[in-house]
C-alpha positions as CSV (number, residue, x, y, z in Angstrom):
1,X,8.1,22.1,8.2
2,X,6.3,20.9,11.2
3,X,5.5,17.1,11.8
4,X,2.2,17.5,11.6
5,X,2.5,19.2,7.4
6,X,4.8,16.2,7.4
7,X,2.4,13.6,8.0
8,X,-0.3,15.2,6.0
9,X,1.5,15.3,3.1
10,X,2.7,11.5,3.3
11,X,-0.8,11.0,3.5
12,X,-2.8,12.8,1.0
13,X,0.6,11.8,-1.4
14,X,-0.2,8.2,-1.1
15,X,-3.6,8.4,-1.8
16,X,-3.4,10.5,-4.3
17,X,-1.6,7.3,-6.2
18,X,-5.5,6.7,-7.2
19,X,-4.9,9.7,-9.2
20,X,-2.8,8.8,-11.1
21,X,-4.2,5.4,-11.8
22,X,-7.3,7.9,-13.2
23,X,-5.1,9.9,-15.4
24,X,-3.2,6.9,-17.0
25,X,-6.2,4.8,-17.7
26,X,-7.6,7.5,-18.7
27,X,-5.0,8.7,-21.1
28,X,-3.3,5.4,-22.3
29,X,-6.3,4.7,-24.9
30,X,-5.2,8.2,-26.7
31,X,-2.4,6.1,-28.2
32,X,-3.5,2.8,-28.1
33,X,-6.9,3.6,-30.0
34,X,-4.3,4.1,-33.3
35,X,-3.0,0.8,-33.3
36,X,-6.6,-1.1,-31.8
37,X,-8.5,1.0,-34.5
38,X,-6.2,-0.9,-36.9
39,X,-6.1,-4.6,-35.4
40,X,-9.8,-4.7,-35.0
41,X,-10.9,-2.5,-37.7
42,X,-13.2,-0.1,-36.4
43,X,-15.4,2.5,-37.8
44,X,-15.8,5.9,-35.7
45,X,-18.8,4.7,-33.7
46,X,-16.6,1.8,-32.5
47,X,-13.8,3.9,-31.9
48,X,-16.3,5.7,-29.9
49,X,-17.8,3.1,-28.5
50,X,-14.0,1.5,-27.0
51,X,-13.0,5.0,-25.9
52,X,-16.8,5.3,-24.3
53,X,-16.8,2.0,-22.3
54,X,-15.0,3.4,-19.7
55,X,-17.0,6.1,-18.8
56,X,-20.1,3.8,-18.9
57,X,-18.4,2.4,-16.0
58,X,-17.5,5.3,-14.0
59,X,-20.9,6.4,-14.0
60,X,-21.9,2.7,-12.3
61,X,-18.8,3.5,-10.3
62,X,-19.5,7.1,-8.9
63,X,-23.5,5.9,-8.6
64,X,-22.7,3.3,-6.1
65,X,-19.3,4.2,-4.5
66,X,-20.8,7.5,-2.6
67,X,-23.4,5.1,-0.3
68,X,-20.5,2.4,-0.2
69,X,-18.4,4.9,1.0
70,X,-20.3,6.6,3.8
71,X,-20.4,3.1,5.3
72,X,-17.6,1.3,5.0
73,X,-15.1,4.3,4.8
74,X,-13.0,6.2,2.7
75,X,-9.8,4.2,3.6
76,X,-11.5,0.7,2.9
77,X,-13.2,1.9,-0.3
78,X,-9.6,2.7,-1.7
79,X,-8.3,-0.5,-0.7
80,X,-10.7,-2.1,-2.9
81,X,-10.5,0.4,-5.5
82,X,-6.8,-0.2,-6.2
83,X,-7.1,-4.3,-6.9
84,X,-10.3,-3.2,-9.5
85,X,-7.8,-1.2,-11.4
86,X,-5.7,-4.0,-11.7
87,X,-8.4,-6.6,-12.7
88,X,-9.9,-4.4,-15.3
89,X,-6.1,-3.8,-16.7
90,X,-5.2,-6.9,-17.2
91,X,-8.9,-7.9,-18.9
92,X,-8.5,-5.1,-21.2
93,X,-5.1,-6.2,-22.1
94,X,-6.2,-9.5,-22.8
95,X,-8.9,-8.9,-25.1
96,X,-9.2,-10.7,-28.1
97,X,-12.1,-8.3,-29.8
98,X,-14.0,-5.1,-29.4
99,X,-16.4,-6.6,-27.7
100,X,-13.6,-7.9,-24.5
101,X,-11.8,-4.6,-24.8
102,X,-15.0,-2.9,-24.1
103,X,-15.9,-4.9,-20.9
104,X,-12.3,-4.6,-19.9
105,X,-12.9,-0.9,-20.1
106,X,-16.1,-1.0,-18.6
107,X,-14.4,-2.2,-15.2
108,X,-11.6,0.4,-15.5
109,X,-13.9,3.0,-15.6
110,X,-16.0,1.4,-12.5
111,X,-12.6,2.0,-10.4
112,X,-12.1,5.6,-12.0
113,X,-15.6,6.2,-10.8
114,X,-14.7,5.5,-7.6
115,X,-11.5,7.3,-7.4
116,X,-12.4,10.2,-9.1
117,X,-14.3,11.1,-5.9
118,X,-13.3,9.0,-3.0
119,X,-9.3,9.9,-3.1
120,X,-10.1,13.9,-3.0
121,X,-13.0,12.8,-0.2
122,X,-10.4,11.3,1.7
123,X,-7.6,14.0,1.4
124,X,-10.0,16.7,1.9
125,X,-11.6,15.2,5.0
126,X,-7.9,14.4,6.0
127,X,-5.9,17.6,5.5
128,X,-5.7,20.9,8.0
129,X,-7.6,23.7,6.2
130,X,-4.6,26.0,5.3
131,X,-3.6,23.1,3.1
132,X,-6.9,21.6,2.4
133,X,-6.6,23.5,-1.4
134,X,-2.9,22.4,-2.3
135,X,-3.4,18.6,-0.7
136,X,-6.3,18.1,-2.4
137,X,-5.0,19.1,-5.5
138,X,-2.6,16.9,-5.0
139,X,-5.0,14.3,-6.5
140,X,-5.2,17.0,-9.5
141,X,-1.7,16.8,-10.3
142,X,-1.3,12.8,-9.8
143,X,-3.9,12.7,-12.4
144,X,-2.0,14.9,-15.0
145,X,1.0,12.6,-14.4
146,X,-0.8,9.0,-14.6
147,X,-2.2,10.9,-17.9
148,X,2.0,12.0,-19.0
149,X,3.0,8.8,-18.2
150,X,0.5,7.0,-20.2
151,X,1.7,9.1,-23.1
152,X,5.3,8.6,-22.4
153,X,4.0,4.3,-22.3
154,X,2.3,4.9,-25.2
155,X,4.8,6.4,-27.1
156,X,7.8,4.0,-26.1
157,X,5.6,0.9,-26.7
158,X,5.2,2.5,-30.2
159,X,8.8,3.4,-31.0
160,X,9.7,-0.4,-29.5
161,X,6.6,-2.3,-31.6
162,X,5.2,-3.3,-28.4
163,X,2.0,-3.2,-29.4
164,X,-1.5,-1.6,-27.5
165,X,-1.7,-4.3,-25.2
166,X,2.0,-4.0,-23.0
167,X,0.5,0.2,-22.9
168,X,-2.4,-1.1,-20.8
169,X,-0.5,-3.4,-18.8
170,X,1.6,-0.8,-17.4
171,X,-1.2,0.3,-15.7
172,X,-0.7,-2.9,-13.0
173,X,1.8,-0.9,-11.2
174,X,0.8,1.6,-9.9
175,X,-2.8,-0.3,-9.0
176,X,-0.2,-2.8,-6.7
177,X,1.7,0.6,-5.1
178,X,-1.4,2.1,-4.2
179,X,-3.2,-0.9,-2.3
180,X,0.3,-1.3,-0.7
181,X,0.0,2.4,0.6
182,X,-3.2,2.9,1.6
183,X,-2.4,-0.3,3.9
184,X,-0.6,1.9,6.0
185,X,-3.0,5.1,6.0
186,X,-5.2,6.5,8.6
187,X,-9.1,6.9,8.3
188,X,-10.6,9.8,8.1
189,X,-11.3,11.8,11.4
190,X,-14.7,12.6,10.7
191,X,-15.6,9.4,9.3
192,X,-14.4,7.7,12.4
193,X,-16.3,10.3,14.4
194,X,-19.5,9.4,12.1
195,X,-19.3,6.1,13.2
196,X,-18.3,7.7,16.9
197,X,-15.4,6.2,17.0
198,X,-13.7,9.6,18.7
199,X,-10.8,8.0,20.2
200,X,-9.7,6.9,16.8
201,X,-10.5,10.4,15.6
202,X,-8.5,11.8,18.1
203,X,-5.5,9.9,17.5
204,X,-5.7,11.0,13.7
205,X,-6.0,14.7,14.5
206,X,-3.6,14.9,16.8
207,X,-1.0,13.4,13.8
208,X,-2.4,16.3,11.6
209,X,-3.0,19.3,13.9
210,X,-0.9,20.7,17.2
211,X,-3.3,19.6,19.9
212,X,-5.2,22.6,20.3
213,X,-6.5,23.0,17.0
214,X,-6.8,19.1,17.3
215,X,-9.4,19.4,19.9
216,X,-10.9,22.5,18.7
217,X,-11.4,20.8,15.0
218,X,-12.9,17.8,16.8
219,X,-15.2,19.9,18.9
220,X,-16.3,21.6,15.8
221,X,-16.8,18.5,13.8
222,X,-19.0,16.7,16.2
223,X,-20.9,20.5,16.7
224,X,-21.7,20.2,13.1
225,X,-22.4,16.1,13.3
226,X,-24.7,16.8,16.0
227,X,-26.9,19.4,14.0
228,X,-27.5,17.2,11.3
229,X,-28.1,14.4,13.2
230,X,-31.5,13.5,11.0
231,X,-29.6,14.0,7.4
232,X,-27.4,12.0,5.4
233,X,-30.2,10.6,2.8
234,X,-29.3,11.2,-1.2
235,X,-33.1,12.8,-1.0
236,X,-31.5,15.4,1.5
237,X,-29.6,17.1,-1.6
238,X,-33.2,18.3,-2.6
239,X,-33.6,20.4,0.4
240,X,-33.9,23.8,-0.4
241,X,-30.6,25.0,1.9
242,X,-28.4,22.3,0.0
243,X,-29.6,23.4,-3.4
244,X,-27.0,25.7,-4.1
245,X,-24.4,23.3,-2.8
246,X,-26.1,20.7,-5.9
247,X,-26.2,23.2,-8.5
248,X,-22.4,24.7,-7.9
249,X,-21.9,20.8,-7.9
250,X,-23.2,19.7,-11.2
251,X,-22.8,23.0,-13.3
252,X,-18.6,22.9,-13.0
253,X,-19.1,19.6,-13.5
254,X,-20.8,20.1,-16.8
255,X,-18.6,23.2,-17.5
256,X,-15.2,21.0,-17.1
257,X,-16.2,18.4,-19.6
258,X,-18.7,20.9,-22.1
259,X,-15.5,22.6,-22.9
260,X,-13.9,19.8,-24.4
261,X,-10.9,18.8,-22.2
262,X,-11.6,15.1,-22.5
263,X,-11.3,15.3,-26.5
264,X,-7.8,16.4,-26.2
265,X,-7.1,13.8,-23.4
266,X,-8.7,10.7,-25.6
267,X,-7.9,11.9,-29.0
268,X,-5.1,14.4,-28.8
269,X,-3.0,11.7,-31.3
270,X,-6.0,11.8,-33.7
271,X,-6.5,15.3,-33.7
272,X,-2.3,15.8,-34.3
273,X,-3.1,13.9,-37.2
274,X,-6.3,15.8,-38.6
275,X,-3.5,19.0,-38.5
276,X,-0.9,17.1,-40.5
277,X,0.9,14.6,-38.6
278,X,1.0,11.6,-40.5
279,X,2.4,8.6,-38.9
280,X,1.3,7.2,-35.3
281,X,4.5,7.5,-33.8
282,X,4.7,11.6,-34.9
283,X,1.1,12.0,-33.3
284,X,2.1,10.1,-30.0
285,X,4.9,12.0,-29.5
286,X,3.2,15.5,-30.4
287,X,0.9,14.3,-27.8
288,X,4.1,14.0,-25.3
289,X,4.0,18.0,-25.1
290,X,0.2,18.0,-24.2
291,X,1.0,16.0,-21.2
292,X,4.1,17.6,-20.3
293,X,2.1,21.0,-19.7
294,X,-0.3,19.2,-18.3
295,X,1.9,18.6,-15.5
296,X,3.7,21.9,-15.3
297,X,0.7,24.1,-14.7
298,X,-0.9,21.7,-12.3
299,X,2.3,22.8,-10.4
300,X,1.4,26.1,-10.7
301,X,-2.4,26.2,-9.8
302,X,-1.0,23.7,-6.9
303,X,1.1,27.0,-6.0
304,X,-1.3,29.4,-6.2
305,X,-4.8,27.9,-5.3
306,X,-4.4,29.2,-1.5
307,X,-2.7,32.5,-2.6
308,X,-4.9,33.7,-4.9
309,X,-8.0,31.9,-4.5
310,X,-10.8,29.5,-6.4
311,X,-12.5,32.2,-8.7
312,X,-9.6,34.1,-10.0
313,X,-8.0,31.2,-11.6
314,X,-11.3,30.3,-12.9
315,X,-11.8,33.4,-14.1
316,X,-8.3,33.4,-16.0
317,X,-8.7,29.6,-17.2
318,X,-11.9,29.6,-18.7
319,X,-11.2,32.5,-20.5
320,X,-7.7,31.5,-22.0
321,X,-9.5,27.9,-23.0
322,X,-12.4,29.5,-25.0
323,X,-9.9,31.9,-26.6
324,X,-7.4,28.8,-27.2
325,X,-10.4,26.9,-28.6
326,X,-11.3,29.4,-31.1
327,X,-7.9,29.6,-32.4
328,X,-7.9,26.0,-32.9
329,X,-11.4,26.0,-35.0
330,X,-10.0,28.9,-36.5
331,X,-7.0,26.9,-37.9
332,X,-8.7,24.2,-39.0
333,X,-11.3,26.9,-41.0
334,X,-8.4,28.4,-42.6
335,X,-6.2,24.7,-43.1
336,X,-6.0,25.3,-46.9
337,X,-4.2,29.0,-46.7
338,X,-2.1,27.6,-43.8
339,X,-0.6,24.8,-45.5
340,X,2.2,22.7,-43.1
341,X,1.6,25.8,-40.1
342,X,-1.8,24.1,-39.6
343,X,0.2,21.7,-37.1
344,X,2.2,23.6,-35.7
345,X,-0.6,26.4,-34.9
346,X,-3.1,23.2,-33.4
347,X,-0.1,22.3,-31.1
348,X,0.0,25.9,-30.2
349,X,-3.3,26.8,-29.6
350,X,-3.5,22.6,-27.8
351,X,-1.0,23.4,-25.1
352,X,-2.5,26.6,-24.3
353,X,-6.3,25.5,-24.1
354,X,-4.5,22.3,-21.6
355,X,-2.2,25.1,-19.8
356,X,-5.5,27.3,-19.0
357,X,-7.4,24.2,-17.6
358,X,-4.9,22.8,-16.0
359,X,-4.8,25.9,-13.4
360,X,-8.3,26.1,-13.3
361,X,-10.7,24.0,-13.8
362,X,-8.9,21.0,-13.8
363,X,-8.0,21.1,-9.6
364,X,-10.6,23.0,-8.9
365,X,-13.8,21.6,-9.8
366,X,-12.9,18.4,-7.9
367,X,-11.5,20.6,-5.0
368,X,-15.3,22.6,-5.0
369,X,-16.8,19.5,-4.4
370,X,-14.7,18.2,-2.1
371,X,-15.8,21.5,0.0
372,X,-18.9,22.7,-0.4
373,X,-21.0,19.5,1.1
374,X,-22.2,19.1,4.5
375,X,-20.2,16.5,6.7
376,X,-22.8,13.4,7.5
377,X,-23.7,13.5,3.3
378,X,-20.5,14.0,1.2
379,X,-19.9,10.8,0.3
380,X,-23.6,10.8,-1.6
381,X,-23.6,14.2,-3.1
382,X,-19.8,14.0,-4.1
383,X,-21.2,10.7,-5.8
384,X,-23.8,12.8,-7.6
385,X,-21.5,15.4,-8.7
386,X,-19.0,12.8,-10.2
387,X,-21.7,10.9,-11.7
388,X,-22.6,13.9,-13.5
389,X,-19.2,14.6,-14.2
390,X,-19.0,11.2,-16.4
391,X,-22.1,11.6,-17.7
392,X,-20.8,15.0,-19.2
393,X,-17.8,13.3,-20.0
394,X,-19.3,10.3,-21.7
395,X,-21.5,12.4,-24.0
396,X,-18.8,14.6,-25.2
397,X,-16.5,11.5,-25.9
398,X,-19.0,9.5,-27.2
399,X,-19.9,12.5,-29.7
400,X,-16.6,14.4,-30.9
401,X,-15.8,12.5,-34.2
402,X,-19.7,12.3,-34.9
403,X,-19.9,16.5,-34.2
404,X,-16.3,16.6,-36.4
405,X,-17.9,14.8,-39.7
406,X,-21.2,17.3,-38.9
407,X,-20.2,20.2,-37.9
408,X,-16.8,20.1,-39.1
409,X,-13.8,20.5,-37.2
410,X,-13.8,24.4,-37.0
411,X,-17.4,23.7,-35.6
412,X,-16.7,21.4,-33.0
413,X,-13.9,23.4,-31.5
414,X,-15.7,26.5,-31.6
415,X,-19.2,24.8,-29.8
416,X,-16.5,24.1,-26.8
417,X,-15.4,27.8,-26.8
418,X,-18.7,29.0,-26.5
419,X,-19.4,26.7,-23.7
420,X,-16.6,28.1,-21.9
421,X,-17.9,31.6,-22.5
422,X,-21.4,30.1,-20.6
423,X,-19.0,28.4,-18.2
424,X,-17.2,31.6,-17.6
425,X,-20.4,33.7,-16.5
426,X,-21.9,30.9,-14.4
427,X,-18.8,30.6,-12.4
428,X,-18.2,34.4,-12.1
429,X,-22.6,34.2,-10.5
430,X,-22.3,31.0,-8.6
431,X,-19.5,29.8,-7.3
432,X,-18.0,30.7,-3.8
433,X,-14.5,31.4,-3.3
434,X,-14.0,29.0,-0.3
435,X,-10.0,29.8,0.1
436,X,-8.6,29.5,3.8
437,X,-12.4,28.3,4.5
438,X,-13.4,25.7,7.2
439,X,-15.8,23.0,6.2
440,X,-18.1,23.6,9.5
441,X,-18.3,27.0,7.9
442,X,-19.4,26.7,4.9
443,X,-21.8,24.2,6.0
444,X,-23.1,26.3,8.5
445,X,-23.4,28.9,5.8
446,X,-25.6,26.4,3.5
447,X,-28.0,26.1,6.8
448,X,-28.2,29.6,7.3
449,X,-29.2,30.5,3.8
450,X,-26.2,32.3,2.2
451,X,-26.7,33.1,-1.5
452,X,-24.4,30.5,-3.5
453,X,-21.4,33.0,-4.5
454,X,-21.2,33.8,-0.6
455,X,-20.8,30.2,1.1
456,X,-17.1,31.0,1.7
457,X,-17.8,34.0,3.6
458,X,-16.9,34.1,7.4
């Protein structure tokens, strides 16, 4: 491996340590909602409400962080993201009511916000564009570990009678490793040049790139600064020529979190114990396997996102979710005639709807909008895609147990699979495969007036 692959994946490694401070505050409440739900005697709207907070605050997070971003950089933006997590961590742990535990999760989900866009930003404006798709889903795969080992915390703190509060405390670590990293990380190169600091730049290319391609990538990044000198406003993303960038943005936004993922990832425990499994410690640990294959076929899409491409493993993932998704609904339909194989099928049918998005949509949604945006306004419209991504996310979290006791539990599974089905055609119309793909390129496609599916077209 060459020096330069070295140092980019040191790099895009470290920072993707805020990925994994997403995944496990994301996934610790799973477990820890069965033993708060108990101490503080909630109803379903205040389980909602606790699991909610968080998302509340990434929306705050992801409005802001995209101007806050753009002007103070990436690397600085991290820095400060990293010593939120482990303010909001140790609030949460300390809370003495709902009412705490929801603020505490309110500034959680402000640093999520921010991470969930900034740390791709970073790698994708870091990394040489043959490995722009595996180091940026990097951050992907950090995310499905922090989300493991909040599941492995949870269940150990349960299985030990540690209680809720040492499972959100864990979460201090890794908050501490990644400020201590990102000390020692470069800025971008075409933040620096944004700010025309091309020396810097220079210096940071040359660490990533032979210095050929150094020059030649900072040629073409200041080619493409240079013609769009007058943009960079959150008004620009209305422009006719970055409409399609908008709309790609926003709909696999909507698609990730309209087909349900975040319902397994909050309430995986409570939906092992819908299928049968009685005690909290059985549920946790069923909910163990979900992470587990999490993990493994983040590996995989990791392995084949620059071999095969964007929009076949799209193609594949929806697909296998929706199908997974009906089983699921169809189990719970059927939960009389199925007796004790009711679990065992909602495991089944679990860790193959989270195997599916793992290699698809999980990675690649944030790896599309880590692409398709014009240089001098990513940071904004990345912000606008994440904030819609939370806003999805909150409305599904904030609804599932309400659609459940409505619709019913076949019904809520099944509205998810049929969302997957929309999610499925939009992608197959819309989105580009950008695989092996400069940025400059597809920007300069955007300009030019390429139809949507096309952008990744040279």
């Amino acid at each position: 491996m060459q020096q330069t692959s070295k140092f980019a994946y040191v790099v895009a490694g470290v920072a993707a340590m805020g990925g994994l401070l997403f995944g496990f505050d994301t996934g610790v409440i799973s477990g820890a909602l069965l033993f708060i739900r108990q101490e503080f005697a909630l109803s379903a709207l205040q389980q909602e409400i606790v699991v909610s907070a968080v998302l509340i605050g990434a929306m705050l997070g992801a409005f802001f962080s995209g101007q806050v971003t753009d002007r103070f950089g990436r690397k600085k933006v991290v820095l400060i993201t990293a010593l939120v997590f482990a303010f909001g961590t140790i609030w949460a742990a300390m809370a003495q009511n709902m009412i705490g535990l929801a603020y505490g999760r309110l500034v959680l989900g402000m640093a999520i916000g921010v991470a969930s866009f900034c740390v791709p930003l970073y790698i994708s404006e870091i990394s040489p564009p043959a490995m722009r798709g595996a180091l940026v889903s990097l951050n992907q795969l950090m995310i499905t570990i922090g989300i493991l080992v909040s599941y492995f915390v949870d269940d150990a703190c349960a299985r030990l009678g540690l209680g809720w509060r040492v499972m959100f405390l864990c979460g201090v670590v890794p908050a501490i490793a990644l400020f201590v990293g990102m000390l020692f990380l470069p800025e971008t190169p075409r933040w620096l040049m944004s700010k025309s600091r091309d020396a810097e730049a220079m210096n940071v290319l040359k660490k990533l790139l032979p210095s050929d391609e150094a020059a030649a990538e900072a040629a073409m990044i200041r080619q493409t600064m240079g013609e769009a000198e007058n943009q960079g406003t959150l008004r620009d993303l209305l422009a006719p020529w970055l409409r399609p960038a908008l709309i790609i943005g926003v709909g696999i936004m909507l698609i990730q979190q309209a087909t349900g993922i975040n319902t397994v990832i909050y309430y995986a425990p409570t939906i092992f114990q819908m299928a049968g499994f009685t005690s909290e410690i059985s549920a946790i640990t069923a909910t163990v396997s979900v992470g587990i294959i999490n993990v493994l076929f983040t590996i995989v899409s990791i392995r084949l996102i620059d071999r095969l491409g964007r929009k076949p493993l799209l193609s594949f993932g929806l697909l296998g979710m929706s199908a997974s998704l009906v089983v699921l609904g169809g189990a719970f339909f059927f939960e009389t005639q199925l007796g004790g194989l009711l679990k065992w099928i909602a495991i089944g049918s679990m860790l193959a709807y989270i195997a599916c998005f793992a290699i698809s949509l999980g990675p690649i949604a944030w790896l599309l909008i880590s692409e398709i945006y014009p240089t001098t306004i990513r940071g904004k419209a990345m912000s606008v895609a994440t904030l819609s991504n939370w806003g999805f996310n909150f409305v599904v979290a904030m609804t599932f147990l309400s659609i459940t006791e409505t619709l019913g539990k076949p019904g809520a599974f099944w509205l998810y699979a049929l969302v997957g089905v929309a999610g499925w055609v939009f992608c197959r119309r819309y989105v580009p495969e950008t695989r092996g793909v400069t940025l400059e390129a597809i920007e300069h496609n955007l300009k030019t007036g390429v139809p949507a599916k096309d952008l990744g077209k040279v």
